[in-house]
KEKOL-509208 format. One line per 10 residues: number of its first residue (from 1); their letters; for each residue x, y, z of N, C-alpha, C. Coordinates in nm, 2 decimals. Layout:
<nodes>
NUM> A> X Y Z X Y Z X Y Z | ...
</nodes>
This chain:
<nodes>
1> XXXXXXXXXX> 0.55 -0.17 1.55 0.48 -0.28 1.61 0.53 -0.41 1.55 | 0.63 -0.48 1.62 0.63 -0.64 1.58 0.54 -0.73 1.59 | 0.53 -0.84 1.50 0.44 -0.92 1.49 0.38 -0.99 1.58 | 0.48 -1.02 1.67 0.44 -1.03 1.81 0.29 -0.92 1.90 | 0.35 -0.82 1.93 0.28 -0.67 1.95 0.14 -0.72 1.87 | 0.14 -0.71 1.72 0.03 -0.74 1.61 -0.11 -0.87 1.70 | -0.02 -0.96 1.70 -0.10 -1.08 1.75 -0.16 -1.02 1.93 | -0.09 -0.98 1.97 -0.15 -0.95 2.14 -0.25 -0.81 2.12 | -0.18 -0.75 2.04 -0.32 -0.63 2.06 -0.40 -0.58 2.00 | -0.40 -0.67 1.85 -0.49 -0.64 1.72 -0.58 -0.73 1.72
11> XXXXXXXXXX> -0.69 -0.76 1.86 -0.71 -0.88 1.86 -0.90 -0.83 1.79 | -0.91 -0.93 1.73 -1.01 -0.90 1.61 -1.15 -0.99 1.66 | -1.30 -0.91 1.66 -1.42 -1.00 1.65 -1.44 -1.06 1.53 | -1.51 -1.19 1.58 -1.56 -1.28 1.46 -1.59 -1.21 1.33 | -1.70 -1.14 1.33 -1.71 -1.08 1.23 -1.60 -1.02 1.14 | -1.56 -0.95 1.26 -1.43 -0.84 1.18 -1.31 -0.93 1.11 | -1.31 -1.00 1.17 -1.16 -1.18 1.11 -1.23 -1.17 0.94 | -1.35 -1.25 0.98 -1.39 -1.29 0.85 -1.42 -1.19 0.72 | -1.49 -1.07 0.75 -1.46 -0.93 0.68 -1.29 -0.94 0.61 | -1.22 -0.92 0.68 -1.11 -0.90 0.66 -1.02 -1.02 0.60
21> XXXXXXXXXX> -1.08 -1.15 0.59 -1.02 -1.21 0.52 -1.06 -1.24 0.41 | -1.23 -1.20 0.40 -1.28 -1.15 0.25 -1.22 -1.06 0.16 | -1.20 -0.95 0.25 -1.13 -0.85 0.18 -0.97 -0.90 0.13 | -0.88 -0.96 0.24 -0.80 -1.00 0.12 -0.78 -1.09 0.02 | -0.87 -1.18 0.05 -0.89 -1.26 -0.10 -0.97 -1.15 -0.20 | -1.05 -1.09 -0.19 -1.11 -1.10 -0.31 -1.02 -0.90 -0.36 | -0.95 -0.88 -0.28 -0.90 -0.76 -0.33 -0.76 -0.84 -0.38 | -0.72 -0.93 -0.30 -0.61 -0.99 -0.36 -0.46 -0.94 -0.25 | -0.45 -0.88 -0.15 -0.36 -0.83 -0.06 -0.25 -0.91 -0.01 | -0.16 -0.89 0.02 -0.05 -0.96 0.05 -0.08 -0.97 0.21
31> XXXXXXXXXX> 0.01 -1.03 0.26 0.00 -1.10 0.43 0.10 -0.93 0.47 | 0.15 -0.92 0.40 0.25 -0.76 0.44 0.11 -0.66 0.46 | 0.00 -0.62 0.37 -0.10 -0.58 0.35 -0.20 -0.62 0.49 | -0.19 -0.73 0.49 -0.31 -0.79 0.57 -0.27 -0.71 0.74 | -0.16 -0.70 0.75 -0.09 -0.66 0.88 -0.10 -0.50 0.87 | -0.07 -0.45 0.79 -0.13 -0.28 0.75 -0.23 -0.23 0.81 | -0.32 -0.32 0.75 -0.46 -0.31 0.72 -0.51 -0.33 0.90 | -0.44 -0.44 0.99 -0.47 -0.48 1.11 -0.47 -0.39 1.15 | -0.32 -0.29 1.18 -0.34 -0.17 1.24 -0.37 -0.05 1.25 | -0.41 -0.04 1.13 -0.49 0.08 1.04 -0.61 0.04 1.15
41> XXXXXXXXXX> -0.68 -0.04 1.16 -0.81 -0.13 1.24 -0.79 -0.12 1.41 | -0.68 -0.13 1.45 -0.64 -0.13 1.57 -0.65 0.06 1.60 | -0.57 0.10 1.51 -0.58 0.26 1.57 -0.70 0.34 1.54 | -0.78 0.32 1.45 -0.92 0.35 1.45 -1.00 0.28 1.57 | -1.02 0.18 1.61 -1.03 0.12 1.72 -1.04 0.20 1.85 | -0.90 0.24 1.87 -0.82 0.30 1.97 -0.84 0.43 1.96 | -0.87 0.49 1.88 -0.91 0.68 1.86 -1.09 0.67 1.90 | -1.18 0.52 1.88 -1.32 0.49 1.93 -1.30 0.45 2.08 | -1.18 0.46 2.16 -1.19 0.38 2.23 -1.22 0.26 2.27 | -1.25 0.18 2.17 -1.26 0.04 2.17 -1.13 -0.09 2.20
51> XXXXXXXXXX> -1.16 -0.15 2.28 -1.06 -0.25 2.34 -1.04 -0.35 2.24 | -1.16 -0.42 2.08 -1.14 -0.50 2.04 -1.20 -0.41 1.89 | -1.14 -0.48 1.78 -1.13 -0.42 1.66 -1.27 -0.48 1.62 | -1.39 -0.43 1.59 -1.48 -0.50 1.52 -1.52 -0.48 1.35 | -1.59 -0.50 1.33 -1.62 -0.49 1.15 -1.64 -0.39 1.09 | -1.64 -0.28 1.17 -1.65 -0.11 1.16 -1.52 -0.03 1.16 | -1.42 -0.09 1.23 -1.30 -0.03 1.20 -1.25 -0.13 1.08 | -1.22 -0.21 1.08 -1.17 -0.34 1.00 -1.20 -0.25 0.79 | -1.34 -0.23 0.82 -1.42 -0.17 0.72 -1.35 -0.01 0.66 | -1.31 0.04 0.81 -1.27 0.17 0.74 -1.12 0.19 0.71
61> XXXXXXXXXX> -1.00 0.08 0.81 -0.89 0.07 0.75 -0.89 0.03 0.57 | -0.97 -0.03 0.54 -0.99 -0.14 0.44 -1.01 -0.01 0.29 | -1.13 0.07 0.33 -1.11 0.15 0.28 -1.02 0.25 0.28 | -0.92 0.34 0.36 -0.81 0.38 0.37 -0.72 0.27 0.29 | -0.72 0.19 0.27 -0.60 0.09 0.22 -0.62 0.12 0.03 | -0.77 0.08 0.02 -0.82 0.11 -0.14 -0.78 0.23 -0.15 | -0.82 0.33 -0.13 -0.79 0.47 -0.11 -0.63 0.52 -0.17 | -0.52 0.43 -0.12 -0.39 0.43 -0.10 -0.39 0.38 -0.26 | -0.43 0.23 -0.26 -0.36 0.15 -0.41 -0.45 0.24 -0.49 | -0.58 0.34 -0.51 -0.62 0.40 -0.57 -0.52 0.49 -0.65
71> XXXXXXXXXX> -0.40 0.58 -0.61 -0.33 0.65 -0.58 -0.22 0.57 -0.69 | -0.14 0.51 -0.69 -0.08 0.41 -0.80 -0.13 0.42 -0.88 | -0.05 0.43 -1.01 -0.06 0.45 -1.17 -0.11 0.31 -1.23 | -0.22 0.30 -1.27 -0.27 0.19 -1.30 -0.14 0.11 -1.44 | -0.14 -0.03 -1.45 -0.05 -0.11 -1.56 0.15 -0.07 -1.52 | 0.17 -0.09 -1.44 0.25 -0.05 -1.32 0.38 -0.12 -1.46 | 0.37 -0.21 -1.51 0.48 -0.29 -1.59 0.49 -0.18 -1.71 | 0.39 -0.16 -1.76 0.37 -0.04 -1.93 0.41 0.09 -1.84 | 0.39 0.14 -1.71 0.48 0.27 -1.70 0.60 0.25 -1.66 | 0.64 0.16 -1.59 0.78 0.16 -1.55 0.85 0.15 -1.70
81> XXXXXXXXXX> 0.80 0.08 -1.79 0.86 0.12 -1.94 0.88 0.24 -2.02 | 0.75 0.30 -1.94 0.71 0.43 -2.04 0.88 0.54 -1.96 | 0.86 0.56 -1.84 0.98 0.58 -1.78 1.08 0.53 -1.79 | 1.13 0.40 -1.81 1.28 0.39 -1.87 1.29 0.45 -2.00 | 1.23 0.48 -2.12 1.21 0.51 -2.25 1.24 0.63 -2.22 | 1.14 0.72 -2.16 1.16 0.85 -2.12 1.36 0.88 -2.07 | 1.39 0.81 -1.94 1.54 0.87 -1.93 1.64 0.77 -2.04 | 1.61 0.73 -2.09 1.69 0.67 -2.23 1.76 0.81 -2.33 | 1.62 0.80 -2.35 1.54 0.91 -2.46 1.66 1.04 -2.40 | 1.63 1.11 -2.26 1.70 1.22 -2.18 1.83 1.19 -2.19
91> XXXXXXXXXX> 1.89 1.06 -2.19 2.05 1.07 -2.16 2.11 1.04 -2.28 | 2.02 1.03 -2.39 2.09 1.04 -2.52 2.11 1.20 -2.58 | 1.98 1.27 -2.55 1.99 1.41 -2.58 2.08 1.49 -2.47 | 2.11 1.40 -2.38 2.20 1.49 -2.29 2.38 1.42 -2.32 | 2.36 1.32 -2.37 2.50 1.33 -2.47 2.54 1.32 -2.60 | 2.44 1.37 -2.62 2.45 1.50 -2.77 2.47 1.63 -2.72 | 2.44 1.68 -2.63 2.50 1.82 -2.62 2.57 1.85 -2.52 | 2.68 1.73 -2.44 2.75 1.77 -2.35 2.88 1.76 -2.42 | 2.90 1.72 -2.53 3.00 1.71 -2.63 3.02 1.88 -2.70 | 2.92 1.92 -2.71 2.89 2.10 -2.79 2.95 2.15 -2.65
101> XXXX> 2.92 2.12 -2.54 2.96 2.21 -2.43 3.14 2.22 -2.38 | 3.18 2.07 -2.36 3.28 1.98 -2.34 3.36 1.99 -2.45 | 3.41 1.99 -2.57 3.50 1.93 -2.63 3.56 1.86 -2.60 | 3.59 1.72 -2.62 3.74 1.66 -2.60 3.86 1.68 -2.65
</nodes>
């Protein structure tokens, strides 16, 4: 769905706008996010048969979305370290013993 598509068919009630723009401030979501989240809203909508997204689907993409970043390894900077450390760690002990295997 291009952004275009997004704007013509994810067309949102009062309520559900402002819902949803609570939710990204105060969860903190990117505009990449915010468009996720729309269609996530649009296809629950659309499985209700609903022609316009109201504060009830808006609500349950929203949750599907927490649900997702739930899922992510909390301190995202201290593991991506903890993993570089880890294959450091592995490609030094794997050239310590490809030398025992290999001689030159």
């Amino acid at each position: 769905m291009t952004a275009r598509d997004v704007r013509r068919y994810c067309r949102l009630a009062e309520p559900a706008e402002v819902l949803l723009r609570q939710a990204i401030a105060k969860l903190g979501l990117s505009a990449r996010a915010y468009s996720r989240v729309l269609k996530v809203a649009r296809t629950i909508a659309g499985l209700a048969n609903e022609s316009e997204i109201d504060s009830v689907h808006v609500s349950e993409a929203i949750q599907y979305r927490s649900l997702d970043r739930a899922r992510l390894p909390a301190g995202g900077a201290g593991m991506r370290r903890r993993i570089t450390q880890d294959l450091s760690r592995t490609r030094r002990a794997l050239a310590r013993s490809i030398p025992l295997c290999f001689p030159r």
